[in-house]
C-alpha positions as CSV (number, residue, x, y, z in Angstrom):
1,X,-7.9,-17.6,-2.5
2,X,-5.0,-15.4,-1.6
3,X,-5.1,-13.8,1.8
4,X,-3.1,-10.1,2.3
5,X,-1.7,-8.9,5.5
6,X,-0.5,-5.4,5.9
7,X,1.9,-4.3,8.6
8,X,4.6,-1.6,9.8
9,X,1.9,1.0,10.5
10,X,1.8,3.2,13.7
11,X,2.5,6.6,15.4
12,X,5.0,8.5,13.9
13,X,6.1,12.5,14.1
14,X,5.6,14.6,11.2
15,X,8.5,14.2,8.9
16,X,9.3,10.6,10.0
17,X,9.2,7.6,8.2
18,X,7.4,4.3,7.9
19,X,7.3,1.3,5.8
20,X,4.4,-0.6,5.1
21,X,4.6,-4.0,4.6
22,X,2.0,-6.3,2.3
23,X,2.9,-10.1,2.4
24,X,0.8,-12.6,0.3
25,X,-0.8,-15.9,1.1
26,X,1.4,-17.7,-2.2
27,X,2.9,-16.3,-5.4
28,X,0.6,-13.5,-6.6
29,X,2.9,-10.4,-7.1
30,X,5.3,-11.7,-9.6
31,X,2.4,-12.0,-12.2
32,X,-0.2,-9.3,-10.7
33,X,-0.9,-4.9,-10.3
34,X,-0.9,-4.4,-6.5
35,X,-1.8,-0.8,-4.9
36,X,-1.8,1.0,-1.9
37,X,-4.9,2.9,-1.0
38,X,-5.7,4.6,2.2
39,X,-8.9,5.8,3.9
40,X,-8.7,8.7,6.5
41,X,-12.1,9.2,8.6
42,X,-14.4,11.4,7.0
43,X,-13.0,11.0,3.9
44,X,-13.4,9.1,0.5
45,X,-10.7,5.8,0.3
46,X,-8.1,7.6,-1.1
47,X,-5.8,5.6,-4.2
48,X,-2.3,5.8,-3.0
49,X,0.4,4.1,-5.2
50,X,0.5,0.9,-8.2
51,X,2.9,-1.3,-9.2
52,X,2.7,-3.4,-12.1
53,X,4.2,-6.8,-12.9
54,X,6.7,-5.2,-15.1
55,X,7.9,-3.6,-11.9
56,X,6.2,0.2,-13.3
57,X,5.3,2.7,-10.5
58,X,2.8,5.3,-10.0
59,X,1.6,7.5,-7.4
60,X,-1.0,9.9,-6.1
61,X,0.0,13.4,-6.4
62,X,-0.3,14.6,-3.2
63,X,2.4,11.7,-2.1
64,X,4.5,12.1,-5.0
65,X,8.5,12.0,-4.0
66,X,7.7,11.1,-1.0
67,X,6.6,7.3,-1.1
68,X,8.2,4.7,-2.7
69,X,6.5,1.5,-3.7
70,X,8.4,-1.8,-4.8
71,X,8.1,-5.6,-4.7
72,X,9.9,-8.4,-3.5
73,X,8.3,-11.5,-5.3
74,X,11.0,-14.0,-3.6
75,X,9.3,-13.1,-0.2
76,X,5.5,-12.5,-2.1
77,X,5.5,-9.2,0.0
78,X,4.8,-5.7,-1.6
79,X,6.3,-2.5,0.5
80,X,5.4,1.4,0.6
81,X,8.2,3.3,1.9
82,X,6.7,6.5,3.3
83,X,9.1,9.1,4.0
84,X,8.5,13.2,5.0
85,X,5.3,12.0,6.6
86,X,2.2,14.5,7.1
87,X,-1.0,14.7,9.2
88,X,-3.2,14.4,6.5
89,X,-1.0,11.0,5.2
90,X,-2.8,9.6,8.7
91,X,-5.3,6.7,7.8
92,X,-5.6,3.2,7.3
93,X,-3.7,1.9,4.6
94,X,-4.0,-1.2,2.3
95,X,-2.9,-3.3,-0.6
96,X,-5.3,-4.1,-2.9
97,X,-4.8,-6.5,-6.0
98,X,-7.1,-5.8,-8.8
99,X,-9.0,-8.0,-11.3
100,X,-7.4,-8.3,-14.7
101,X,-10.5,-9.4,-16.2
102,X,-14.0,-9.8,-14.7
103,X,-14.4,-13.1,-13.7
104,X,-10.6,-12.7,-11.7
105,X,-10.8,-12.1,-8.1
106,X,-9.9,-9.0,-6.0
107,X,-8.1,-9.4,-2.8
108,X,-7.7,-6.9,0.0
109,X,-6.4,-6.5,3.1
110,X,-7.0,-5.9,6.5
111,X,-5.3,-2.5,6.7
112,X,-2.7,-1.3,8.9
113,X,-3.5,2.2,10.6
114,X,-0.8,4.9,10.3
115,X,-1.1,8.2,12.6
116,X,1.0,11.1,12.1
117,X,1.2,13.1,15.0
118,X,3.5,15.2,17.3
């Protein structure tokens, strides 16, 4: 079992900046896809950002130059630099690390609420 906790979310102004924070029970990043997702109330959860083991990137559209996700596998911790921050980027946000094959587990975590807000 591998246990995820987010952290680093909170209030911030429109256009300010957070960075969200994933950090993994043991070793799982080095060899696994980890993403960000996000669910505002009323809404759907909301895919956010990927990054593979090869260290490739991706990112919803609607965050696109403005987030940055990257890996530290020495510390087993997986960030999301969010920068030019909205009202609508307000929602709980979490890692998730998918199955690579069906009989894998999944892992989430907790989630970390962020609020955008003057």
């Amino acid at each position: 079992q591998v246990q995820l906790v987010e952290s680093g979310g909170g209030l911030v102004q429109p256009g300010g900046s957070l960075r969200l924070s994933c950090a993994a029970s043991r070793n799982i990043f080095s060899t696994r896809t980890i993403e960000w997702y996000r669910h505002a109330p009323g809404n759907q959860r909301e895919w956010v950002a990927v990054i593979t083991s090869d260290g490739t990137t991706s990112y919803t559209d609607s965050v696109k130059g403005r987030f940055t996700i990257s890996r530290d596998n020495a510390k087993n911790t997986v960030y999301l630099q969010m920068n030019s921050l909205k009202s609508e980027d307000t929602a709980v946000y979490y890692c998730h690390v998918p199955k690579r094959v069906v009989w894998e587990n999944e892992y989430w975590g907790q989630g970390t609420q962020v609020t955008v807000s003057s």
